[in-house]
N, C-alpha and C positions, 0 to 999 in steps of 0.2 A: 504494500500500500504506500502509493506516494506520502511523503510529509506535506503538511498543512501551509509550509511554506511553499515547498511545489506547487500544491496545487491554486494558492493564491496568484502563479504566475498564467495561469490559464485564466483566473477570472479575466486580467488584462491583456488577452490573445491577441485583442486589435493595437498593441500596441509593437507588435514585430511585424517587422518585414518579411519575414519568412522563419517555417517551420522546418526543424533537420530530422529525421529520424537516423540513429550511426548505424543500426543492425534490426535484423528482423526480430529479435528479443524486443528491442524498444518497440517496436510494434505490438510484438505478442502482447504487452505488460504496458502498455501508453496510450494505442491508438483507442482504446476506449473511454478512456477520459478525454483526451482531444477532442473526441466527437461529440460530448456532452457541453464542452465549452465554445465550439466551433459556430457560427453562424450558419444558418441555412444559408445556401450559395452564394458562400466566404469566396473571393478569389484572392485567397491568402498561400501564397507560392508554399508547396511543400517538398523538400526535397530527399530524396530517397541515395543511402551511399552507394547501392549498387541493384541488380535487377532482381536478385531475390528480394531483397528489401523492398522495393517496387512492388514486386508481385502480391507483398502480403500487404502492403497497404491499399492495394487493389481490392482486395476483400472486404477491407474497412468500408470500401466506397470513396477513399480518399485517391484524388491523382496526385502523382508526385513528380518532380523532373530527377532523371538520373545524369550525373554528371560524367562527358567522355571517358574519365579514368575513376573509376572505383575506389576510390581513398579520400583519405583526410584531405590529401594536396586538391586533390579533382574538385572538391565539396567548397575548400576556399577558393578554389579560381571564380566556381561559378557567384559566388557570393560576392566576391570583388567587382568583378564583370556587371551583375547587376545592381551593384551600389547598395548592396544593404546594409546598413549598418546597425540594426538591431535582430539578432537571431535567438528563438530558444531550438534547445537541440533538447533531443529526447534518447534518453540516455541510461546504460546503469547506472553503476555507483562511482565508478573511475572518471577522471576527467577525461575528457574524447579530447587524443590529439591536435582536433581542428585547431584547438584553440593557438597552437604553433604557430598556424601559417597564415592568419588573419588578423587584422588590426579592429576588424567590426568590433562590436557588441557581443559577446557570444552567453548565452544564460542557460543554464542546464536545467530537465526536469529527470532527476534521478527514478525511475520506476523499477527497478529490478536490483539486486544485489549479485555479483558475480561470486558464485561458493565454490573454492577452492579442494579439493580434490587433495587425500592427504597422500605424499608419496610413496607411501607403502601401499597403500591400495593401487596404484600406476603401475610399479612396479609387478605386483601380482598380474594385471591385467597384460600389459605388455612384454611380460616372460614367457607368453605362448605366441610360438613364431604365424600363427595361421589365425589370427586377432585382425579383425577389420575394424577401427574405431571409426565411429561416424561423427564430424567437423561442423555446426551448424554456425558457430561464431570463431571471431578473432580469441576472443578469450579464452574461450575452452581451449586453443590451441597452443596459446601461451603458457597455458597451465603444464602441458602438454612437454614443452619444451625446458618449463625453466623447472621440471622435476626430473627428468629422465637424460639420460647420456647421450653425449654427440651420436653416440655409435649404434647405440639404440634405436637414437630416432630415425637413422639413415636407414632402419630395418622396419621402421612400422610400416605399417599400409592403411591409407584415411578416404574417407570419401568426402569430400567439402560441397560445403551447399552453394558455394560460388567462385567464382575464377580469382576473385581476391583473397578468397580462404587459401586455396588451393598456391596462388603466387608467394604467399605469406609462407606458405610450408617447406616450398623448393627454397626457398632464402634460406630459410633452418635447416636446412641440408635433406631433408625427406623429400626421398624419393618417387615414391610410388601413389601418388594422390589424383585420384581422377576425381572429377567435377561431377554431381551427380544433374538431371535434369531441372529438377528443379528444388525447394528449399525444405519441402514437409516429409514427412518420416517415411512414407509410402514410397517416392520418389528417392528418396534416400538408402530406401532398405533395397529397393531393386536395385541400384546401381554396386551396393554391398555384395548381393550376390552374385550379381555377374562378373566382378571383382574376384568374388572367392571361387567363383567353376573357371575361370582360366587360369 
């Protein structure tokens, strides 16, 4: 449940130029309160960090613009580009790197908490060589890397819900990560198993 300071930032929604969603979790755990503070046909710019994120705000009924490169950098050009200078972003509990690369306004509504994974339970999971972990965020991946060994990682096999997940991973030395079609479990789980029969 958002804080009551979060969600005071939604009573004043007309007061940004644009709305950021960073991952499809901020959707999963945001776009329902956006919608309750939203105006009936707001043309209040929403932007989506990449096309899974897109797609599930699709669902919400909200449109969103996806920026040419799927990151933080891609997410402040378009904000520059359009001049805004007051944004809230929707967001876990971490500060989203946007805030790097932009001199705007940038205001967070923390919806979700990221829970960390303890590394003896990783370890268990990732000691059997025939383990397909499934990727739906930057985070979980992070978790990912900053618990288990260089050498290890080069041996998992992940399925990521997006090309950004998936780029994220080849930087951290893993190998073997295909992109699945699209971002929800079903779409995830087939790409898993055709993964595991070749």
């Amino acid at each position: 449940m958002p804080s009551s300071d979060a969600l005071s930032k939604l009573s004043n929604i007309g007061s940004y130029d644009a709305i950021i969603f960073t991952s499809q979790s901020a959707v999963k755990f945001g776009a329902s309160y956006l919608k309750q503070y939203l105006p009936t046909n707001s043309d209040l710019p929403i932007i989506a960090i990449g096309v899974a994120t897109k797609r599930a705000l699709d669902e919400y009924g909200l449109n969103s613009n996806v920026p040419p490169n799927f990151n933080s950098a891609g997410i402040a050009r378009l904000i520059n580009t359009a001049k805004y200078e007051r944004c809230l972003i929707f967001c876990g509990d971490k500060i989203p790197q946007l805030t790097q690369y932009t001199s705007s306004s940038l205001e967070t509504f923390s919806c979700y908490r990221v829970l960390n994974e303890e590394p003896s339970q990783l370890d268990q999971i990732t000691k059997n060589a025939g383990v397909i972990i499934l990727i739906y965020n930057i985070q979980t991946l992070e978790v990912l890397v900053n618990n288990i060994s260089n050498e290890r990682l080069s041996q998992l096999r992940l399925v990521a819900a997006s090309a950004r997940i998936r780029d994220s991973a080849f930087k951290y030395g893993i190998k073997d990560c295909e992109i699945a079609e699209g971002p929800h479990d079903a779409e995830m789980i087939k790409t898993a198993i055709e993964l595991a029969s070749n």
